[in-house]
N, C-alpha and C positions, 0 to 999 in steps of 0.2 A: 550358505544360509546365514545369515545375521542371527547375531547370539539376542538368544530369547530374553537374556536377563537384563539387557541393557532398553532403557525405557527412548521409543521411536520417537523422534519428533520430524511434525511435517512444517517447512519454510513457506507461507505463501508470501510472494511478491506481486507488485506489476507497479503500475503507474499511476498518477496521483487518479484519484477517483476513478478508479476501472473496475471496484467493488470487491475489491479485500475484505473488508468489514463484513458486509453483505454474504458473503459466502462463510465468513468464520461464524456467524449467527445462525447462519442453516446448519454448518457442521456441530455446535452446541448444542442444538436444537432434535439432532440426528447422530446421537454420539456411537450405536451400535452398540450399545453396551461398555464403551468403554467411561473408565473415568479421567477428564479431560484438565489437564490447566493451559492456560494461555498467557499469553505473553505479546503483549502489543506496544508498538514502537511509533511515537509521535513526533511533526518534526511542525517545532513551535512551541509554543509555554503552555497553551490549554491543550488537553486533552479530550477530545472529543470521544474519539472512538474507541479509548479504554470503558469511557464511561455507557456506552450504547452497549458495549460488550459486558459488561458487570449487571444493567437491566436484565439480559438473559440467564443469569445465573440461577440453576437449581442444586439437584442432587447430585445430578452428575457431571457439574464444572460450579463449584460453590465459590461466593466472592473468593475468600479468600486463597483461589487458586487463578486470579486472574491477576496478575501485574501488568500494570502501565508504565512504559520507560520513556517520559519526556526530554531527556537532558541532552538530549543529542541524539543524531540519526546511530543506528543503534552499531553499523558497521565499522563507526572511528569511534566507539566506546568499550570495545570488547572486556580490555582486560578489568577498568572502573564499573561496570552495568553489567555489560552481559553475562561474563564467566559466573557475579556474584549472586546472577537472579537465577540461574539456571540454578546452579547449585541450591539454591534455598528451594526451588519447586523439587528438585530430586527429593530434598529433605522433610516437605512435607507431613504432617503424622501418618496418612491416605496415600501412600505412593500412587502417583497419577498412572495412569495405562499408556496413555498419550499425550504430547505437550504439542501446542498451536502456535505458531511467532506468527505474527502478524509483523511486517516490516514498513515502517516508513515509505512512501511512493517516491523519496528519490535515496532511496537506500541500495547499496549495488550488494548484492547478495553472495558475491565470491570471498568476501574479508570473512564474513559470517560464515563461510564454509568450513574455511582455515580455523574459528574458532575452535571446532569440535574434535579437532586434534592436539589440544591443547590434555597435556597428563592430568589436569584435575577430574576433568570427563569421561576425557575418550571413553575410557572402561565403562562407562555406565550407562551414556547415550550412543543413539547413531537418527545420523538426519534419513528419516526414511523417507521423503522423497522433496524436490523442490518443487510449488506450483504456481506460475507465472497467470495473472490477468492479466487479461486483454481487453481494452472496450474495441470492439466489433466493428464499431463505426468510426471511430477516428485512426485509427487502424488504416480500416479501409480504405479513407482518406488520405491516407499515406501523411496525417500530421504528427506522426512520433517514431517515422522510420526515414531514411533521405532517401532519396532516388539514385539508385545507384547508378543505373546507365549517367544521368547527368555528373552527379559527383566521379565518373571516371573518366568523363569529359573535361570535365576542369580542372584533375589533377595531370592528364596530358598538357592542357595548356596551360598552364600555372602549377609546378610542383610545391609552391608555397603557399597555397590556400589552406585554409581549413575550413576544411569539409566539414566535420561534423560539428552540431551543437552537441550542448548539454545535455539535450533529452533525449537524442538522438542515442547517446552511448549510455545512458543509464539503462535505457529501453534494450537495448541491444547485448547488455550485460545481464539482465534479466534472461532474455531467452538462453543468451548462454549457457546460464547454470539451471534450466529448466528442464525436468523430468515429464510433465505434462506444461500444454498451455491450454488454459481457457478462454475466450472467447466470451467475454462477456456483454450484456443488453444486445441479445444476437434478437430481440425482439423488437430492436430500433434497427436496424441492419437493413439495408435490401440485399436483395441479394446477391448482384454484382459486389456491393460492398463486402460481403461474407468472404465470397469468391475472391476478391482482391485483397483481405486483410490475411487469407491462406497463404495469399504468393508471397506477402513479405513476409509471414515468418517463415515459410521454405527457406528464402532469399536471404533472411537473418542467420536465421538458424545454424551452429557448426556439424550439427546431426537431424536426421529425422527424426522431428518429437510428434508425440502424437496431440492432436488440436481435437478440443472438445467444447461444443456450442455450450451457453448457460444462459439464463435465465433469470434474474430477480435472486441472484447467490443457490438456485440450487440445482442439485447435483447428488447422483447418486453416490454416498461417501466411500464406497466400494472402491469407486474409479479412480479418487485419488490417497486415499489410507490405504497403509499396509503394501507402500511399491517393496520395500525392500531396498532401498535403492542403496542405502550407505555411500550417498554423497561426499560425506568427506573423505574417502578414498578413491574418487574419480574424480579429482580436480584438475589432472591434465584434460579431460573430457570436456572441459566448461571453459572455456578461456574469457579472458576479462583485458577491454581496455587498459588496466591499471594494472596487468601483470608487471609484477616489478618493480610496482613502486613501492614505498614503506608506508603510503596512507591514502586514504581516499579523503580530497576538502569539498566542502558545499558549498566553498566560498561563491559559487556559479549560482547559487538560489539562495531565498532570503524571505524571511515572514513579519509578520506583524500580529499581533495583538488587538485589535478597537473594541473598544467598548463603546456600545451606542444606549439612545434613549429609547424608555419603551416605544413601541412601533405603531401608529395607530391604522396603517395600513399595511397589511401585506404585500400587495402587489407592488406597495413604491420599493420595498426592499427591496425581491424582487429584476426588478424594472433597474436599480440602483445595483445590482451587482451584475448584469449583463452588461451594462454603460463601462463597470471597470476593465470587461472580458475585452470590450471592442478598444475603449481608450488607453487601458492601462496594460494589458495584455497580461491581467490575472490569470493565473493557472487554475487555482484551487481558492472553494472560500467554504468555510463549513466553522460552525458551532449553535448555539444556543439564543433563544432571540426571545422576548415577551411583547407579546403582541396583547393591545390595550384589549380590558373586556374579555380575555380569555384565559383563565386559570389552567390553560396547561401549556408548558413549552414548548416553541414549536423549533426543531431540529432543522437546521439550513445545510445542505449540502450540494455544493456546485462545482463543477470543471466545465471552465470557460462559461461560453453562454448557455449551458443547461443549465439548471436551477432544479432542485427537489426541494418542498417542504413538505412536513409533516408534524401533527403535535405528537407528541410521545410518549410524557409523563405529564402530572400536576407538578406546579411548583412546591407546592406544599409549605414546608416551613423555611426550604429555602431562598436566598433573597432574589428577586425576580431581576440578575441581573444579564443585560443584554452580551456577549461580547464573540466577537468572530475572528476564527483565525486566517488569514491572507496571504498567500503563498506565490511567489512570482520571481523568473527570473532576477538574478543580485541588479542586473541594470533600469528592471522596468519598476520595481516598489519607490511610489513617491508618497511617501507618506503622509503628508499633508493634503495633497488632492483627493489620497481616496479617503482621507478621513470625510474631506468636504465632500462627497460623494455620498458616503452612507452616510452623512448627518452626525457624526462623531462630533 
């Protein structure tokens, strides 16, 4: 049994927009009585979704239990960020019941494992379980896993290829160290798609994990709190790409920053960040946008050509400024086109 006195924390992972966020807002929302802090990991200079996370705060995950870690993906920051934020949530006045990491969408979560064996901790935390997102439909699609019959085809005829992308082994590192996976917007999904996004993570998979559908982030908290798992003593069980190495680099992804002018249409944004999904092969676009004529901000969040908006807050007294963060392979960010793109 996992010692009662050490305070659980749950890892969720997965891939850039596959609704991390979304499910940590349900679980705040649904704390079971516990008292919650969280920990969310940005990778870019704005922080969006510390901030969407800090709007949900009451009694039982109050601001000042929620940190935001932009300076890096949070798995080549351990010993500078991570060791020092965790330590400051153990130290809170309100010992937390439970602690939430939110990780960065191309964060490999096996470095992050090895933190928690670190003497300053150990004794006091245990990862009680890892939860890996899934989006359901690109999954299904087989666009963040390779085909494996193929790539064993042409390492037969080319032992010097490389097979895999970048996204490919992040995605792939994730399931690794996954205690559940979810499956999420299983309500955009056909079925076949469900059907087929199961095979690849069998196919991934180095164990049978068990795969659970979602929905709009929710989930009964049950199914994923409280595994017991103490992760960081099963690290041979989770194997990672990057066994081995002394670091995990990003140098393979790369963001941006724009700040654009207030909006007087919606749809041309919109319209303008699907055009960067096709041309520029944006991965991720998400922040904060004013659109003329309406006093509240309206929150943009995209992977590829989806597009979500929605307003969320009043500007209020702060300054009504537009600016989106842009996430793309290191080779595909041309920075001056998609400024000209969104009107930057």
């Amino acid at each position: 049994m996992t010692d009662l006195s050490k305070i659980p924390v749950t890892i969720i992972t997965g891939f850039l927009g596959s609704g991390k966020t979304t499910l940590m807002r349900h679980l705040m929302q649904n704390p079971q009585g516990k008292r919650l802090a969280v920990l969310v990991n940005e990778f870019g200079d704005v922080g969006v979704d510390g901030d969407i996370l800090k709007s949900c705060a009451d009694e039982n995950c109050p601001v000042e239990n929620i940190v935001e870690l932009a300076n890096g993906c949070i798995c080549c920051t351990v010993a500078d960020d991570f060791i020092p934020t965790i330590e400051a949530l153990m130290a809170l006045p309100t010992r937390p019941d439970h602690i939430l990491i939110e990780t960065s969408g191309l964060a490999l979560p096996k470095p992050l494992l090895k933190a928690f064996d670190w003497p300053a901790i150990r004794s006091r935390i245990t990862v009680d379980g890892v939860i890996t997102v899934a989006d359901a439909e690109a999954v299904g699609e087989g666009r963040f896993a390779p085909d494996v019959a193929a790539v064993d085809a042409q390492r037969a005829a080319d032992t010097s290829i490389d097979h895999e992308t970048p996204l490919s082994e992040v995605f792939e590192d994730q399931l690794a160290c996954a205690d559940i996976v979810l499956l999420s917007k299983a309500d955009l999904a056909t079925p076949a798609q469900m059907e087929a996004a199961r095979a690849v993570i069998a196919a991934e998979s180095p164990r049978q994990l068990p795969v659970i559908e979602m929905t709009e982030g929710r989930i009964d908290p049950r199914l994923i709190l409280g595994l017991n798992a103490a992760a960081e003593d099963d690290l041979a069980a989770r194997p990672s790409h990057h066994d081995g190495a002394d670091d995990h680099e990003h140098d393979d992804f790369n963001s941006i920053v724009v700040t654009i002018p207030e909006v007087s249409d919606a749809q041309f944004l919109t319209d303008a960040i699907i055009r960067l999904a096709r041309e520029q092969k944006i991965l991720r676009v998400k922040g904060y946008v004013a659109i003329t004529g309406k006093p509240m901000r309206m929150l943009v969040q995209a992977v590829g050509e989806r597009v979500r908006a929605q307003y969320d807050q009043p500007w209020g007294d702060s300054p009504r400024t537009s600016r989106l963060v842009v996430i793309a392979e290191h080779a595909d960010i041309d920075e001056p086109a998609i400024r000209a793109v969104l009107g930057a």
